[in-house]
N, C-alpha and C positions, 0 to 999 in steps of 0.2 A: 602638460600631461597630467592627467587625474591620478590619482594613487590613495592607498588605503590612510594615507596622512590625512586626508580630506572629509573622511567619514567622522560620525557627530561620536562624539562618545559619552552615552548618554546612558548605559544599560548600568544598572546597579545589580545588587544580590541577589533581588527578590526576579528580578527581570530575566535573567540567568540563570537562577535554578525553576521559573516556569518554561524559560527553553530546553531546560535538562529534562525534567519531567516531561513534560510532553514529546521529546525526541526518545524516550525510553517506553513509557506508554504509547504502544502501537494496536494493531489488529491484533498480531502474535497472540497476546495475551487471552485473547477468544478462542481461538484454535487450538492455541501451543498447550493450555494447561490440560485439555483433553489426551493430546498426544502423550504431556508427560504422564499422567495418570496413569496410562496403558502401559507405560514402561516400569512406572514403579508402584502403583498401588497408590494408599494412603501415605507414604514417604513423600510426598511430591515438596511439601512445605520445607524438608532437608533438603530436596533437590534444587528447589528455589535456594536454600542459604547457599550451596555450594554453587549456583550458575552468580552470586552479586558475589561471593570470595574472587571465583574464577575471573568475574568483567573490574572487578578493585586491582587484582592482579597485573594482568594485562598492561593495565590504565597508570599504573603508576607514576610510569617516566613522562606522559604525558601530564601527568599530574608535577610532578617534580620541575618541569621546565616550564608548564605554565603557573608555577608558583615562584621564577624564577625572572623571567623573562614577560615583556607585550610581544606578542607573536601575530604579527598584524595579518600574516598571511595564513594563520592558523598553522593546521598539519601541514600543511605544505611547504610555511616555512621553516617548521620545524626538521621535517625531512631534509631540506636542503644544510641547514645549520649543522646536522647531525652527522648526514651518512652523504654529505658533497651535494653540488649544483644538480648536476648528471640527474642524481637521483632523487633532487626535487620534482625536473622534468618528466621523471618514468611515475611518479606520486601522481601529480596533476591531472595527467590522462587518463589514470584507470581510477582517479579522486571522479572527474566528471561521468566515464560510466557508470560508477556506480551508484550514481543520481538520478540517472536515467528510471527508477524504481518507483518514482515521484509519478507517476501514473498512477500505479499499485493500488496507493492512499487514493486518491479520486474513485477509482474502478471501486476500489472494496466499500466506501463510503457509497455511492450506488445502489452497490447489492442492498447495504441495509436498510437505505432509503426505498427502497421497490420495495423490499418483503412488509417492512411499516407502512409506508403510506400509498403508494403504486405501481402493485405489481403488473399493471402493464403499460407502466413508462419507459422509455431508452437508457439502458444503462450508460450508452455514451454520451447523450446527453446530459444527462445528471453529472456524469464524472467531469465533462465539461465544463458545465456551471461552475461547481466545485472548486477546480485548478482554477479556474477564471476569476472567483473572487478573494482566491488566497494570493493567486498574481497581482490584483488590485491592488491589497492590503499593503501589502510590502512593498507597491512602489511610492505612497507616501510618506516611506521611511520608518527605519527600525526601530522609531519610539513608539508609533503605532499601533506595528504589530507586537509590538512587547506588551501592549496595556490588552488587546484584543486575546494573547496568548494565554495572560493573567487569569484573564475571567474564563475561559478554555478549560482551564488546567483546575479551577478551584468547582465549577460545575463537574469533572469528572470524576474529581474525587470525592464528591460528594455522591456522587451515582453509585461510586466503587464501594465506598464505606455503607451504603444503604443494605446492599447485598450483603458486605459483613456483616452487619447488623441482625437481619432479618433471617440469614441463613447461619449462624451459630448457635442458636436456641434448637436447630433443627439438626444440628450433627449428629449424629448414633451414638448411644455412651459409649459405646466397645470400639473408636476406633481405632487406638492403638493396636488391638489384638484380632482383627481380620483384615486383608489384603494389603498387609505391611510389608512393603520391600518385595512386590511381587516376582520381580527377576532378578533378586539378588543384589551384592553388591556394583556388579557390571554394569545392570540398569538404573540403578540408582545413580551414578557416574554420568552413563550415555545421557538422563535425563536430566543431569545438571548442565552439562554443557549444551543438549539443544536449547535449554532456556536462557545462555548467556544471549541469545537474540530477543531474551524477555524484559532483560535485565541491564545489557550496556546499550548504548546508544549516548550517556551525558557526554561522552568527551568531546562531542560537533559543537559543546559551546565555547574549545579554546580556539575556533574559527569566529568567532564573534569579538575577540581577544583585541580588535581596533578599535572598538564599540562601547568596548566594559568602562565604566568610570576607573576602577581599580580592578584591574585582569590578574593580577599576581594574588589579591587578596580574594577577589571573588570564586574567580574561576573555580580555582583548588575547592576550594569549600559549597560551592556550587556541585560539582561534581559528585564528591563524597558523599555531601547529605541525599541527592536526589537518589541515587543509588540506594545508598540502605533505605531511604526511606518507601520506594517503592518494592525492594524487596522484603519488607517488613511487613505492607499492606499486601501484596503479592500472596505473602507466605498465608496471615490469614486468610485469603479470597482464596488459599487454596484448599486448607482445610475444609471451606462451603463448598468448594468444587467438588470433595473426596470425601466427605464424609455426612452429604446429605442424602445421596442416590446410591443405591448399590453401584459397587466398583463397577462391574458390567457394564450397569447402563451407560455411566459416565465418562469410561475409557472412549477413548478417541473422538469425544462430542465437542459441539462448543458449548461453551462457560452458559450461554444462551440458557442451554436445557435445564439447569440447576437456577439459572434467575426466574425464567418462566413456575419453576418447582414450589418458590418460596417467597416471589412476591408476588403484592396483588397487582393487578393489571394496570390501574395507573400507573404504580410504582415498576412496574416492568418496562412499561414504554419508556419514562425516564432514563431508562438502567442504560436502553437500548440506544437512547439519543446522546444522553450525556454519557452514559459509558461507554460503549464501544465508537460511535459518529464522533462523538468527541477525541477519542483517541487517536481515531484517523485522523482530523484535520486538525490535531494540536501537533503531529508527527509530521504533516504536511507544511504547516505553517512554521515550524523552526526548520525544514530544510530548505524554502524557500529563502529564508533568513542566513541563513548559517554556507549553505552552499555557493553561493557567489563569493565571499570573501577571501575565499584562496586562489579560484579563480582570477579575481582582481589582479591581486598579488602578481599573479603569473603572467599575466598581462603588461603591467607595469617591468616585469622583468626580460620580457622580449619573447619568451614561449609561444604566446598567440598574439596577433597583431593587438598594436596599445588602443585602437578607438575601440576597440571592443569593450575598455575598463570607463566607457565614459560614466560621470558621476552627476546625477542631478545635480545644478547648485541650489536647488532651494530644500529637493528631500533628502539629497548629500542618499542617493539612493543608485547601484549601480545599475538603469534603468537597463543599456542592450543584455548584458548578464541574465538579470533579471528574465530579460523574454528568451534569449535562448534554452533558460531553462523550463519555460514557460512551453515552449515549442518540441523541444526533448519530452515534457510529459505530454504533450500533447499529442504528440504523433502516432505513439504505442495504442492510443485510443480510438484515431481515427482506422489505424491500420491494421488492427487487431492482433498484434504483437505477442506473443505468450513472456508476460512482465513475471510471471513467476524465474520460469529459466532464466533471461534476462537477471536475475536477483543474485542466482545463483552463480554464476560466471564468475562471481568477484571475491565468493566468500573466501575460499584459500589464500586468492590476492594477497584482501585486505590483512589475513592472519601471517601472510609473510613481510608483507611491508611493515607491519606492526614490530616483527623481530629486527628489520635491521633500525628500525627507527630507537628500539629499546638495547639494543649491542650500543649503538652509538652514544646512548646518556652516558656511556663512562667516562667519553672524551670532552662532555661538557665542562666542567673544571676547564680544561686546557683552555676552551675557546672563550669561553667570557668569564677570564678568571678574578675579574672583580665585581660584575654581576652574581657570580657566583658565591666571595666572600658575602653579601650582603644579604643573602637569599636566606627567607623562613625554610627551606626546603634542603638547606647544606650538610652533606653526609660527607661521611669516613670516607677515603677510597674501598676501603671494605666494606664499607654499608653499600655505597652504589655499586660495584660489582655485585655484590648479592642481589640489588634489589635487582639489575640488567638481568641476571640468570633466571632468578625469580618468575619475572616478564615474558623473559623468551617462554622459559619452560612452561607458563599457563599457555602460549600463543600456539607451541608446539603440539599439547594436549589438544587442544583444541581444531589443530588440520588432523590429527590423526580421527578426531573423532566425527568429524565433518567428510573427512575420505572418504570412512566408511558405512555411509550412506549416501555419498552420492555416486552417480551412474558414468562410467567410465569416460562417455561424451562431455559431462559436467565436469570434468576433472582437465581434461585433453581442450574444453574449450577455456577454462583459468590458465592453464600453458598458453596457450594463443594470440589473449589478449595480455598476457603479461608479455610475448615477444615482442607483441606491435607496440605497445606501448614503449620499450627496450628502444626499438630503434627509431622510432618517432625522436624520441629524444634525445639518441647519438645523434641527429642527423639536423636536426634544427641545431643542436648545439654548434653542431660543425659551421652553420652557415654565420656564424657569428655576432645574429641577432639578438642573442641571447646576453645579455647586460645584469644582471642579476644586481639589486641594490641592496642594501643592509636591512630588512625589514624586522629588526624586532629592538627593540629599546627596554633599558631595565625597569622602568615605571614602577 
C-alpha cells in the first residue's frame, strides 16, 4: 500500500514559502481592496495590518504543532491527533469540498485572459487549458512544481512592486486627513476581517509537511515570513489603491482602475499578466500541490478506499488524487456551477474546525510528551492555554463577522454540509475500515 512515507522529501524554505506566498496571493487582492476601501476610506492599509494580526492569530497552534511535529497528513492529521479519529474523518470531507473552489482560479484567470487578449474567446475553454496544465505540472512531481512556483511567485511580485513604485509618487499629500476611517471604528474592524481572505491562506503548506526537507524548521518560518511579508507589500499596494484616485471613484473597484491610472501601458499589461494571472495560477498551482496530501493520508487510513492513495514510483506523485481533483475543478466549468456560493458553504466550516483544532493544542503536551520536551515551540501550560483562547477568540470574531454578511441560505447551507459530513464519518467509522496509523513523526 502507498502512504505519505513514500513521497520524496525534497521542498526546502525557499520552496515553502513560494507555496505560502502564492496560496495567499489570490484574485481577492483585485477585488477585495476595492470593497475594503468602501468600508473604510484611506484606513485600509490598518485594516490590512489588523486582517495579517487576525490570520497570525488564528494560525498559531497550527504553527506551534507544525513547529513540533512532521505532520504527513497535514491538517488532517493534525485534527485527528488533537480533537480524536471521528474528527479527523468530519475534517477530510468538508477539507475536500472545500477544494472544489479550484475552478474559481481557472474561471477568474479566463476572464482576464479575454479582457487582454480575446475578448471573444471561451471562457471555458481558457479555464480549461489552465486547470489542464497546472494538472500536468504536478503530476511530474512536487520538485517541479516547486521550481515552476518559484519563478510564479518572484514575476508577481515584481508586477506588485512596480505598482508601488509608480503609484506612490502619485498619492495626494493630504491623505491622512480626508476619507480616513470612513465608517468609523466598526468598519474599520468589518474591513479587517474581510481581508483575513487577503491575507491567510500560508498555513496549506503544513499539508506539504511529508515533502519539506525540515517541516518543524521550515514550516513555522515559512508561514510567519510569507504572511507579514505580504501584508506589508499589501499595506503599501494599498495606500496606491486609496490615495491615488478619489475615495469615490476607487471605493468598490478593482485594484485594476488605479494600475491603469498610473502606469504606462506596457507596464499595465505586465501588472495585469504577472499580477493578477499570476496570482491566479500561483493560488492554483499550490492547491494542486498542497491538496492531495491529507487526502492521501486518509486514504492510507481507511476513510476512502486505499487504491485511490496510488503513488507514481518514478514522480512519488499521488497521480488518481491528483485527477480526482482535477475532475472536481473541472466539472464546475463544464456545468456552470455558481463556484462563488460553492466558496461560501465552507467559510463558518473552516472557522469552526479551526476552533476545536486550536481547544485541542492544550492537550498536546499530553500526547507526544517527548516530542513536546524537544520542541523550538514549548510553552508554559499557561502560555498554551492563552495562546488556545487567543485562537479560538480570533476564529470566533471572525464567524461573527462573516454571519453577518452572509444571506441566511449561506449560513443554513455551512449547517448541512457540516451534518453530512458528521455522519459520513460516524458511519464509515462504524464499518471498521477505518485503521487510522500513526502519521506524524518528531523530525
Amino acid at each position: 500500500m502507498n502512504s505519505t512515507k513514500d513521497l520524496k522529501r525534497v521542498l526546502g524554505f525557499r520552496d515553502l514559502l513560494g507555496v505560502a506566498i502564492g496560496q495567499i496571493i489570490g484574485a481577492g487582492i483585485m477585488s477585495l481592496m476595492g470593497v475594503a476601501i468602501g468600508m473604510t476610506g484611506r484606513s485600509v492599509p490598518i485594516a490590512f495590518l489588523i486582517a495579517a494580526v487576525l490570520s497570525i492569530v488564528t494560525i498559531i497552534p497550527t504553527v506551534v504543532v507544525g513547529g513540533t511535529l512532521r505532520l504527513r497528513g497535514g491538517h488532517y492529521t493534525m485534527s485527528a491527533l488533537l480533537a480524536g479519529k471521528q474528527f479527523g474523518g468530519i475534517y477530510i470531507v468538508l477539507f475536500i469540498i472545500s477544494n472544489m473552489t479550484v475552478a474559481l482560479m481557472a474561471l477568474s484567470f479566463a476572464d482576464y485572459f479575454m479582457a487582454l487578449f480575446l475578448p471573444d474567446g471561451s471562457q471555458a475553454i481558457i479555464a480549461i487549458i489552465c486547470l489542464t496544465v497546472f494538472y500536468v505540472l504536478n503530476m511530474f512531481g512536487i520538485d517541479k512544481m516547486a521550481k515552476v512556483q518559484n519563478v510564479i511567485i518572484v514575476v508577481m511580485c515584481v508586477a506588485l512592486g512596480l505598482l508601488a513604485a509608480f503609484g506612490l509618487p502619485h498619492v495626494t499629500p493630504d491623505y491622512l486627513s480626508e476619507d480616513f476611517m470612513t465608517h468609523g471604528a466598526l468598519g474599520l474592524m468589518q474591513a479587517g476581517s474581510l481581508l483575513t481572505f487577503a491575507t491567510g491562506g500560508a498555513f496549506v503548506i503544513i499539508n506539504l509537511s511529508a515533502e519539506a526537507k525540515n517541516p518543524t524548521r521550515d514550516i513555522p518560518k515559512a508561514i510567519i515570513v510569507a504572511t507579514a511579508f505580504v501584508a506589508v507589500l499589501y499595506g503599501v499596494l494599498a495606500v496606491v489603491a486609496a490615495g491615488v484616485l478619489p475615495v469615490p471613484e476607487v471605493a468598490n473597484k478593482s485594484l485594476a482602475l488605479v494600475a491603469n491610472a498610473v502606469l504606462p501601458k506596457p507596464l499595465y499589461v505586465f501588472f495585469m499578466v504577472g499580477g493578477a494571472m499570476f496570482a491566479l495560477i500561483s493560488t492554483l498551482n499550490a492547491t494542486f500541490a498542497s491538496a492531495t496530501k491529507p487526502v492521501l493520508q486518509a486514504c492510507v487510513d481507511g476513510w476512502f478506499p486505499a487504491k485511490l492513495g496510488y503513488i507514481h514510483p518514478k514522480y512519488k506523485t499521488p497521480m488518481v488524487l491528483l485527477t480526482i481533483f482535477y475532475v472536481i475543478g473541472l466539472a464546475p466549468i463544464l456545468l456552470g456551477f455558481n463556484i462563488g456560493i460553492l466558496g461560501s458553504l465552507t467559510n463558518i466550516i473552516g472557522q469552526i474546525i479551526f476552533i476545536v483544532i486550536n481547544v485541542g493544542l492544550i492537550r498536546l503536551p499530553k500526547i507526544v510528551p517527548d516530542e513536546w520536551a524537544k520542541s523550538k515551540f514549548k510553552l508554559s501550560s499557561g502560555a498554551i492555554i492563552a495562546v488556545s483562547a487567543l485562537s479560538v477568540a480570533g476564529c470566533i470574531l471572525q464567524i461573527v463577522l462573516l454571519a453577518a454578511d452572509m444571506s441566511k441560505g449561506i449560513i443554513i447551507g455551512n449547517g448541512v454540509l457540516l451534518v453530512a459530513a458528521v455522519i459520513y464519518a460516524l458511519l464509515r467509522y462504524k464499518t471498521g475500515k477505518v485503521n487510522m496509523e500513526i502519521s506524524y513523526e518528531k523530525d
